[in-house]
PAMI-185752 format. One record per atom (N, C-alpha, C): residue number from 1; x, y, z. Coordinates in steps of 0.001 Angstrom, whole numbers, plus 500000, padded with zeros to 6 digits. Layout:
(node NUM (X Y Z));
...
***
This chain:
(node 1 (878026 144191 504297));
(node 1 (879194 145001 504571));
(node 1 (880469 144149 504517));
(node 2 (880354 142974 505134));
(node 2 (881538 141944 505302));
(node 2 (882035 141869 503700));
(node 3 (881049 141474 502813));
(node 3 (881166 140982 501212));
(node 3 (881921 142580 500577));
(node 4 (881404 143420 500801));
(node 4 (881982 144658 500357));
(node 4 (883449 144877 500655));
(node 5 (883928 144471 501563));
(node 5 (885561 144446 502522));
(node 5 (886473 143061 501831));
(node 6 (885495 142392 501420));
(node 6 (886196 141145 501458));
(node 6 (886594 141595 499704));
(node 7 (885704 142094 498342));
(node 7 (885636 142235 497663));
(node 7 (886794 143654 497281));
(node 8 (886675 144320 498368));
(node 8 (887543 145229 498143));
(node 8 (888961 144905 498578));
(node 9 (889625 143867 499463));
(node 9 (890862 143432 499902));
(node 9 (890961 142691 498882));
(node 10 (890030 141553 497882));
(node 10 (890242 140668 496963));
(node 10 (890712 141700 495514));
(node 11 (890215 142850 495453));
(node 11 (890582 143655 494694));
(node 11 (892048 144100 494593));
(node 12 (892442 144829 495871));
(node 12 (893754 145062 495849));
(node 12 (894492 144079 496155));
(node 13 (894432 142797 496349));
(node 13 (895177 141477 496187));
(node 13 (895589 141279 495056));
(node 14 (894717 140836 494064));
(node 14 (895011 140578 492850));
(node 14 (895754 141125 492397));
(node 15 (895845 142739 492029));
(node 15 (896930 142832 491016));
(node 15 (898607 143253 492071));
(node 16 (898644 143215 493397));
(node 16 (899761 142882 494017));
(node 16 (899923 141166 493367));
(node 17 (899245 140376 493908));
(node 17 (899813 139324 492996));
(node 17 (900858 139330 491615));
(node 18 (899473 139846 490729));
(node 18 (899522 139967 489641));
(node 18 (901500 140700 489361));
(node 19 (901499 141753 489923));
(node 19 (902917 142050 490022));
(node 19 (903875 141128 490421));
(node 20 (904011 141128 491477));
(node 20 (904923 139953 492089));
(node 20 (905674 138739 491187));
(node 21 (903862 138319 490253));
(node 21 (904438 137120 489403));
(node 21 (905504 137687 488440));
(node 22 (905495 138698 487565));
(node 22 (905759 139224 486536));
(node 22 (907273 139785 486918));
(node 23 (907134 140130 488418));
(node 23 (908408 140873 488809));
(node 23 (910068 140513 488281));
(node 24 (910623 140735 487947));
(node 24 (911939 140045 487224));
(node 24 (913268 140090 489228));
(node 25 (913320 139031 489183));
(node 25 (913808 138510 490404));
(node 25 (915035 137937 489974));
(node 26 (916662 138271 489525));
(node 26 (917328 137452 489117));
(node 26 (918235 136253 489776));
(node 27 (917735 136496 491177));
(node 27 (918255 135301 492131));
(node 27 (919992 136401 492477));
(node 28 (920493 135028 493365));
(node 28 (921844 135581 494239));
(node 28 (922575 135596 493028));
(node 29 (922654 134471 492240));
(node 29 (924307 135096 491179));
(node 29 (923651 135513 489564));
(node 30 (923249 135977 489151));
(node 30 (922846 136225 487988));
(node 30 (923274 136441 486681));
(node 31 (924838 136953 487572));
(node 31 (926104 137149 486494));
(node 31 (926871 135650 486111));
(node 32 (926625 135147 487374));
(node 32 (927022 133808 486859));
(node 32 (926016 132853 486112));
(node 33 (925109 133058 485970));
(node 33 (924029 132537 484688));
(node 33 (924406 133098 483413));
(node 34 (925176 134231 482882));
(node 34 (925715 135113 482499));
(node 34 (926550 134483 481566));
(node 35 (927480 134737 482578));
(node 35 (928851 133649 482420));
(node 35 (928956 132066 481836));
(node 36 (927918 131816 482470));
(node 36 (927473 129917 481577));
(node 36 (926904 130228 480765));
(node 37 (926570 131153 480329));
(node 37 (925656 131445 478786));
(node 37 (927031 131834 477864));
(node 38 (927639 132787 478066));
(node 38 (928948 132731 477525));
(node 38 (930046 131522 476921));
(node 39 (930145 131012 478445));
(node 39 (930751 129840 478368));
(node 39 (930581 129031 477438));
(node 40 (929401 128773 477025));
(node 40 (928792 127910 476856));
(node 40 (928986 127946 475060));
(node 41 (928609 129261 474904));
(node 41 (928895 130259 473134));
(node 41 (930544 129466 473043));
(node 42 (931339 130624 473808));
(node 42 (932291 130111 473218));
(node 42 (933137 128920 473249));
(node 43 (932482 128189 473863));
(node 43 (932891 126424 473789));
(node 43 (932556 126148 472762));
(node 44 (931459 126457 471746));
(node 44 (930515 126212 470775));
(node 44 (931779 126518 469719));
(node 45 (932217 127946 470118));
(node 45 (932943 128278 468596));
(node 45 (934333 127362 468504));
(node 46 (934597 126794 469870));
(node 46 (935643 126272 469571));
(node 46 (935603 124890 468856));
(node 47 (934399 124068 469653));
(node 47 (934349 123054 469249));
(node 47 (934078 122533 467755));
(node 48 (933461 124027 467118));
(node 48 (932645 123461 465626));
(node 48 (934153 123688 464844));
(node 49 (934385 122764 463994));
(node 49 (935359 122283 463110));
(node 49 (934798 122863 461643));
(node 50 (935643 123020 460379));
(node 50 (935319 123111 459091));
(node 50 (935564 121845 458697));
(node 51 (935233 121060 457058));
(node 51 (935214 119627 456690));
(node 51 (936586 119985 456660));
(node 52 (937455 120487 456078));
(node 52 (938551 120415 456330));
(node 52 (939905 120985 457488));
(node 53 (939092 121273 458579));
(node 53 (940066 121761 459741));
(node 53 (939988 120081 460766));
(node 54 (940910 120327 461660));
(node 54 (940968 119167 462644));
(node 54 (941424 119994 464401));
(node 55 (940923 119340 464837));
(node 55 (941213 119999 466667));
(node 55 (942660 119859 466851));
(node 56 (943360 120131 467493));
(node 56 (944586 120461 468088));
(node 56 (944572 120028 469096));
(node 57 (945815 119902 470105));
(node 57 (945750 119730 471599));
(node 57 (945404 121111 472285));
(node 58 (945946 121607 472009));
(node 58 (945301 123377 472485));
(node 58 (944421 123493 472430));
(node 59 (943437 123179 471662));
(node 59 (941731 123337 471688));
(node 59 (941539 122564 472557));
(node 60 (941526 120943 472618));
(node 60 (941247 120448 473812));
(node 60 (941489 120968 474963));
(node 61 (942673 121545 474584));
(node 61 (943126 121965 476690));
(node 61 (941967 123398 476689));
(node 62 (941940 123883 475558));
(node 62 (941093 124959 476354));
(node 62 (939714 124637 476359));
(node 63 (939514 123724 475642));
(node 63 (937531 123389 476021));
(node 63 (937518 122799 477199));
(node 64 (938465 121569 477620));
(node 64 (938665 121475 478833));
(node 64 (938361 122308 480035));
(node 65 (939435 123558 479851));
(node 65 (939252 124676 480869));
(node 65 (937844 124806 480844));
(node 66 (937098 125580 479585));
(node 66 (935687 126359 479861));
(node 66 (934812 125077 480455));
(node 67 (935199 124030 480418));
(node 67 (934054 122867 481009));
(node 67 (934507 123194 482436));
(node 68 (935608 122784 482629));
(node 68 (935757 123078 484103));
(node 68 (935464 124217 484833));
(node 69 (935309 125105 484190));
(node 69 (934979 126229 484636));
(node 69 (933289 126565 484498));
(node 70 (932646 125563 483921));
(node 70 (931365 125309 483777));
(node 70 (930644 124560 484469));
(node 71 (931675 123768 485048));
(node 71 (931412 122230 485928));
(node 71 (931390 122914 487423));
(node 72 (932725 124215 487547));
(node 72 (932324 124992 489180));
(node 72 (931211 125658 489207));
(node 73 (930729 126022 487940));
(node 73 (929482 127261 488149));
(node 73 (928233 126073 488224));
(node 74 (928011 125010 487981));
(node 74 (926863 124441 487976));
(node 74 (927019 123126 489598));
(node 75 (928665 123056 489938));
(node 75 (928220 122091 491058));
(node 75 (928218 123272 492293));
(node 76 (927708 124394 492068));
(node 76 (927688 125634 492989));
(node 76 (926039 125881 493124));
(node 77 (925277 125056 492023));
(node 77 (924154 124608 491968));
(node 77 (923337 126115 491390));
(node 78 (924242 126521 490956));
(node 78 (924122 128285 489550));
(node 78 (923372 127489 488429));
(node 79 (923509 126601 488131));
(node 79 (922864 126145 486942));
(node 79 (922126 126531 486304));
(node 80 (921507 126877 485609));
(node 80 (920573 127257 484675));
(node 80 (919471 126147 483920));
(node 81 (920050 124926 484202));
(node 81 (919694 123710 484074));
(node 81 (919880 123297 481958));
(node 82 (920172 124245 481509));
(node 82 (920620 123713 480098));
(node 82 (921794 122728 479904));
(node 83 (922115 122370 478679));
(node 83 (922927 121547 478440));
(node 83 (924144 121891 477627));
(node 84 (925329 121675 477643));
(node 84 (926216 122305 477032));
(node 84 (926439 122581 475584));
(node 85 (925085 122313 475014));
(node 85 (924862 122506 473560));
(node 85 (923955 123981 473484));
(node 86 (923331 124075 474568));
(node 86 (922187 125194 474839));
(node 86 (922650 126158 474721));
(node 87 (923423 126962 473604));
(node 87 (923997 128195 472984));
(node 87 (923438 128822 472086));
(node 88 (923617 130415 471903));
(node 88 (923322 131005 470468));
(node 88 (923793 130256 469434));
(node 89 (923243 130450 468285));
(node 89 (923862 129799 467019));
(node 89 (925453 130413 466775));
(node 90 (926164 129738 466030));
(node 90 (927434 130392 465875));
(node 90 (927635 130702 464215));
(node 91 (928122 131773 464194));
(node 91 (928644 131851 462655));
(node 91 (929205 130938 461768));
(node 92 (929121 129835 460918));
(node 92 (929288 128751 460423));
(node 92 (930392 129220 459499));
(node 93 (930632 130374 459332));
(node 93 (931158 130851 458182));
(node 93 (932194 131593 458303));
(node 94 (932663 131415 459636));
(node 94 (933588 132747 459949));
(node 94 (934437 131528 460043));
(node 95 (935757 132363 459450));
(node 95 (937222 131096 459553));
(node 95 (937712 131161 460857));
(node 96 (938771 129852 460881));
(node 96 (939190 129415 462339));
(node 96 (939859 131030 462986));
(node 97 (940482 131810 462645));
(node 97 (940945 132931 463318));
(node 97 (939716 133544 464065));
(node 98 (938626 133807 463441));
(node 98 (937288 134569 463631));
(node 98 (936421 133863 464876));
(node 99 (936725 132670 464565));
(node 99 (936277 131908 465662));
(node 99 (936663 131822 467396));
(node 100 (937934 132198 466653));
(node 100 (939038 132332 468022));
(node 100 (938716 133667 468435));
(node 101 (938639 134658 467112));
(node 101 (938432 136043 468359));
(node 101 (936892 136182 468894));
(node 102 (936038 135587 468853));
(node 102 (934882 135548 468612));
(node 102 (934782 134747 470940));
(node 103 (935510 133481 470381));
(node 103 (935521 132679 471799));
(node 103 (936103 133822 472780));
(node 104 (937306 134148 472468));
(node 104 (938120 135332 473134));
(node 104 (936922 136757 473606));
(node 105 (936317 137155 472940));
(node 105 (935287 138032 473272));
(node 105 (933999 137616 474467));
(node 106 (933647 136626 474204));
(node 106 (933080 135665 475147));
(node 106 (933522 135056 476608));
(node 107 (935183 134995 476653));
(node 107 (935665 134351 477443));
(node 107 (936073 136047 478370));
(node 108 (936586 136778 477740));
(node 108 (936066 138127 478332));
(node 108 (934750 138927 479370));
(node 109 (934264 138470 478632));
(node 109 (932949 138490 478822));
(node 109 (932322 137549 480348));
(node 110 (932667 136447 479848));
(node 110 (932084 135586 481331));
(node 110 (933629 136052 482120));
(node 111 (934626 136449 482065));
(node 111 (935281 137057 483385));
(node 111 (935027 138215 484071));
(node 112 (934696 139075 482802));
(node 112 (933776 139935 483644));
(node 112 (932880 140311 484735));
(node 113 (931761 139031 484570));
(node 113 (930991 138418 484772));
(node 113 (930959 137398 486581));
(node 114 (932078 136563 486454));
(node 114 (932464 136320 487471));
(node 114 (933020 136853 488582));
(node 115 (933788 137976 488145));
(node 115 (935027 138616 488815));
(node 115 (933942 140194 489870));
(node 116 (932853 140130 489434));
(node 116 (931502 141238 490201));
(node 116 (932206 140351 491709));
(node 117 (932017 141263 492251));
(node 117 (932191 141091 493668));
(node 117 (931197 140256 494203));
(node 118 (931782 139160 495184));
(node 118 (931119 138066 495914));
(node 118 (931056 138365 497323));
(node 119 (929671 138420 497783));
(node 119 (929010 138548 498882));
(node 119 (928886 137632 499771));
(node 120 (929464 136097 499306));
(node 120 (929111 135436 500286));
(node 120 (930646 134449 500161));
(node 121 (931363 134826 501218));
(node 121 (932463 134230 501707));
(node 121 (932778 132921 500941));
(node 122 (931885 131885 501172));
(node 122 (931778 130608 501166));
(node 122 (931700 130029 499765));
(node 123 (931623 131205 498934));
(node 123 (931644 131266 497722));
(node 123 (932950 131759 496758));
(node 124 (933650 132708 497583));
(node 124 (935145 133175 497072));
(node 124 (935867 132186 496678));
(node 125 (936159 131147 497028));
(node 125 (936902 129692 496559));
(node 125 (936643 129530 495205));
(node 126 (935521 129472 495095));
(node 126 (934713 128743 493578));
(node 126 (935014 129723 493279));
(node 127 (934711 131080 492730));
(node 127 (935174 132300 492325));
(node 127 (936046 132379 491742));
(node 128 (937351 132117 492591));
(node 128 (938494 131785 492323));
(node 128 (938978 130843 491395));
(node 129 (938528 129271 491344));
(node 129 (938259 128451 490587));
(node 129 (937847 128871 489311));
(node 130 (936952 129496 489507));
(node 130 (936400 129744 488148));
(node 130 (937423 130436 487391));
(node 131 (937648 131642 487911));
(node 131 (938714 133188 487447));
(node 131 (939462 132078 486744));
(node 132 (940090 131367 487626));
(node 132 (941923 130799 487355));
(node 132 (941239 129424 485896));
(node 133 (940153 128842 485580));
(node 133 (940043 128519 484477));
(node 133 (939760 129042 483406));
(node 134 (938486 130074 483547));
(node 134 (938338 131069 482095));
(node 134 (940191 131546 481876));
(node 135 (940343 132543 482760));
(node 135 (941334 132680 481943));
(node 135 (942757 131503 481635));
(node 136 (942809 130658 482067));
(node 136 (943197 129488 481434));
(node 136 (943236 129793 480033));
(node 137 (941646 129230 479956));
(node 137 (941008 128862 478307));
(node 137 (941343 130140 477531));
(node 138 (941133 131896 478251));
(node 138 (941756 132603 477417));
(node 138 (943454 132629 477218));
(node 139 (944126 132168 477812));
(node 139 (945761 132359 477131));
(node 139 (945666 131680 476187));
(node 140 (945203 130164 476106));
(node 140 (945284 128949 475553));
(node 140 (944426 129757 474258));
(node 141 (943158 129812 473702));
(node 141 (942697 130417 472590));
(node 141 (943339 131906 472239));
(node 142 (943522 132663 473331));
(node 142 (944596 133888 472776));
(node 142 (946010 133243 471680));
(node 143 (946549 132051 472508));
(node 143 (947674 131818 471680));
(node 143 (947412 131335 470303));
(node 144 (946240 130573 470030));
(node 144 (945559 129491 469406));
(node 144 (945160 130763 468022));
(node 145 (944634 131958 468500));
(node 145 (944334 133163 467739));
(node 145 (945237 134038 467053));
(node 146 (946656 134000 468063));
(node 146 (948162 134461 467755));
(node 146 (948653 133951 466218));
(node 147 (948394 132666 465852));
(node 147 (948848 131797 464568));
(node 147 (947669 131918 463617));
(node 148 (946812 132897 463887));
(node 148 (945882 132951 462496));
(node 148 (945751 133851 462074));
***
């Protein structure tokens, strides 16, 4: 009788397990995993050059921004643990304007992203931080997009 009880609780164990593992759990900030996936794209489009284009100071200042604004979401310990190369592929082929609206769509995108309402006080600072660099990096590539 014991083996019968034990066999039948081992029964409905398993596939509660079995769920649990599978369950999609996206943790406290999820949007901000989001957002560094973004980030991350359109740093990509900024940074890739044609053989004949060259960076600007404006590009620097705005890759700058999205790092810094990459550097609050990961010392907030959001990380995702990738590396700032760890992006979708980018269109190789789209000219520097395309590129710009392309980052601009992205940089949209992770403000979106950030700007979800924060639940935990102690966290509004960084929030903030963050907000006030994406869009940084968007005036700076908005303007950068203005001349193409």
């Amino acid at each position: 009788m014991k083996t019968l009880i034990r066999l039948t609780l081992l029964s409905l164990l398993i596939p509660t397990c079995i769920g649990m593992a599978f369950a999609d759990k996206p943790g406290h900030h999820p949007y901000y995993l989001h957002a560094l996936s973004d980030l991350r794209h359109a740093r990509a489009h900024l940074e890739f050059l044609a053989a004949n284009e060259r960076r600007d100071g404006e590009e620097e200042h705005a890759i700058r921004k999205i790092d810094e604004a990459i550097n609050e979401i990961t010392r907030a310990a959001i990380d995702d643990g990738k590396n700032l190369n760890d992006h979708p592929a980018i269109d190789v082929h789209l000219k520097r304007g395309g590129r710009y609206r392309k980052a601009l769509e992205l940089l949209d995108s992770a403000h979106r992203d950030v700007t979800r309402e924060e639940d935990d006080p102690r966290a509004r600072g960084l929030q903030g931080r963050i907000i006030a660099d994406v869009d940084e990096a968007h005036r700076i590539v908005e303007y950068l997009a203005g001349r193409y």
